[in-house]
C-alpha positions, 0 to 999 in steps of 0.5 A: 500500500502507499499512503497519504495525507491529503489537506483540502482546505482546513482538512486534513484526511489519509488516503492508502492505495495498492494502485500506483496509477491512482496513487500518481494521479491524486499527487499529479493534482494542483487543485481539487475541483475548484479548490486550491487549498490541496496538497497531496502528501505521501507519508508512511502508514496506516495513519490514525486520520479518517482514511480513504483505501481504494482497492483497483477491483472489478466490483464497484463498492463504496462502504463507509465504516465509522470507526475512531478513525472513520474510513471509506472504502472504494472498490473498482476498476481504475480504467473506468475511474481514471479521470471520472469524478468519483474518486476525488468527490470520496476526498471531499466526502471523507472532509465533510465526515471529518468536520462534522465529527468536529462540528463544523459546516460547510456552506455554499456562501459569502461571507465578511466581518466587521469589528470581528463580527461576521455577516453571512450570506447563504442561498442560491446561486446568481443570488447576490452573495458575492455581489452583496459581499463585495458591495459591503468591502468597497462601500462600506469597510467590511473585510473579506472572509469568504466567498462561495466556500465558508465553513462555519462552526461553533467558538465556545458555544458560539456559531462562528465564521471558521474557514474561507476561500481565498479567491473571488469569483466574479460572474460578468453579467453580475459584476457588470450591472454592480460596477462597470469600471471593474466589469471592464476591468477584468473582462475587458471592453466587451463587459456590457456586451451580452454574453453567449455563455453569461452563467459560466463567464467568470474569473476567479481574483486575489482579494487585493486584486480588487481591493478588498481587505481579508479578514486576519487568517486564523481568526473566528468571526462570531457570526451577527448576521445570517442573510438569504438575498435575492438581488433585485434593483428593480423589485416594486415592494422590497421585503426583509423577513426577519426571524425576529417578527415570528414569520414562521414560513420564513423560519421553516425556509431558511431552517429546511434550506441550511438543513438540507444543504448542511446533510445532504453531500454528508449522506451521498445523496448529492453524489452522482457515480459516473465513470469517465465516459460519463455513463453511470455506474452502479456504484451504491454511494452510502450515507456516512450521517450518524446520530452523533453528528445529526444530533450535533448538526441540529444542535448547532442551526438552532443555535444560529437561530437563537444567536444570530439576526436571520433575515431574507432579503429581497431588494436592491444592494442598499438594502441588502446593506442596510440589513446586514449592518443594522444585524446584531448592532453593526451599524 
């Protein structure tokens, strides 16, 4: 067997193999899907991490086995795995069983801080997260913490800003109607040209590169406030529903939507087994959920729901503003 360690973001798992080729191809990667936080670092084993073993076999098998450490456990052919997804989407299965164990949460999200204290935002996307993010930087002294990745957990009890992505992601269409100048900037003199493919058109920026201040490293932000936007310059009655006013409809929503996302990925049912023709595979991806972490996993949303300002809002990025930093007294 060789063996691993494989740092993806704040993770660290292990990873042990009897196939070379798979062993190679893992160590050859720079980057994880979209993440660049991947390092891929051979070490001497078995190792007491949540671990990954694949055995190059002809039946196709992923068991989970939640042990101290937990592990994974991938059967199949590498001539059908190679360049499929299935064996990198195991390594960010096997983190996501690592940081729920630890309490932790990753979210599809934006993120910023101000004096320390977090604001949030969740949902969708096209939404305006990152929009609404960048807005809060530029315009009103907010820094940087995360954006499309954020990891969220508790710091004494209390439900915390943990982990960021490094890079900014910019879709043009998006950026273009918030600020021209920076549109052109990054997607040169065609910026207010319709695009052809306006979804997928985007780059991925350094914070600085556009002027925004990150967050110190290392360090938790309380969370103050948890926003659900929905950009709209030109909606004709703006709303902001807040938890606060008792609006059960919405406390359902944002509760049902955090759940889901928060459990989904950590139960495979999010998790499509295609080979690398992109045929599926009857591959039976497990749920690695136990009581211990559902019980852990709910423990900590009702504790966002009880700390924290809960609010959607759906309206222009002056609103979307003002709510953000009127929550939790950031004003």
């Amino acid at each position: 067997m060789k063996w691993a360690r494989v740092h993806v973001q704040e993770c660290e798992i292990g990873f042990g193999t009897d196939c070379g080729a798979a062993f190679d191809y893992l160590a050859s990667m720079s980057k994880l899907f979209n993440i660049a936080d991947y390092r891929f670092v051979p070490a001497e084993g078995p190792l007491s991490l949540p671990t990954i073993r694949y055995h190059d076999a002809l039946t196709n098998e992923l068991h989970f086995e939640d042990g101290r450490p937990p592990g994974l456990y991938l059967t199949g052919r590498w001539q059908r795995l190679r360049g499929s997804t299935m064996l990198r989407v195991t390594l960010l299965l096997m983190c996501e069983v690592q940081r729920q164990r630890a309490g932790r949460y990753l979210l599809h999200g934006s993120a910023v801080t101000r004096e320390g204290r977090g604001i949030l935002f969740v949902g969708p996307s096209g939404a305006g997260k990152t929009i609404a993010a960048l807005d809060l930087c530029l315009r009103h002294g907010c820094k940087f913490f995360a954006n499309d990745q954020v990891v969220v957990g508790d710091v004494e009890g209390v439900p915390s800003l943990l982990y960021g992505d490094g890079l900014v992601n910019l879709r043009r269409a998006t950026l273009a109607r918030y600020d021209s100048s920076l549109a052109a900037r990054f997607f040169r003199d065609d910026a207010d040209r319709p695009s052809a493919t306006p979804w997928s058109d985007k780059v991925c920026v350094e914070p600085g590169a556009i002027g925004l201040t990150r967050a110190p490293a290392g360090s938790p932000a309380p969370i103050a406030a948890l926003l659900l936007p929905r950009l709209d310059a030109f909606a004709t009655h703006p709303e902001v529903a807040g938890l606060k006013s008792g609006n059960v409809d919405t406390t359902f929503q944002i509760k049902s939507m955090l759940y889901q996302e928060m459990s989904t990925f950590l139960r495979g049912a999010s998790i499509v087994p295609f080979d690398r023709q992109l045929a599926l595979t009857d591959l039976v991806i497990p749920s690695c959920d136990t009581r211990e972490t559902a019980s852990r996993r709910a423990s900590f949303l009702n504790r966002v729901f009880d700390r924290c300002e809960v609010s959607m809002v759906r309206g222009d990025l002056e609103l979307l503003a003002r709510t953000a930093l009127a929550s939790g007294e950031l004003a």
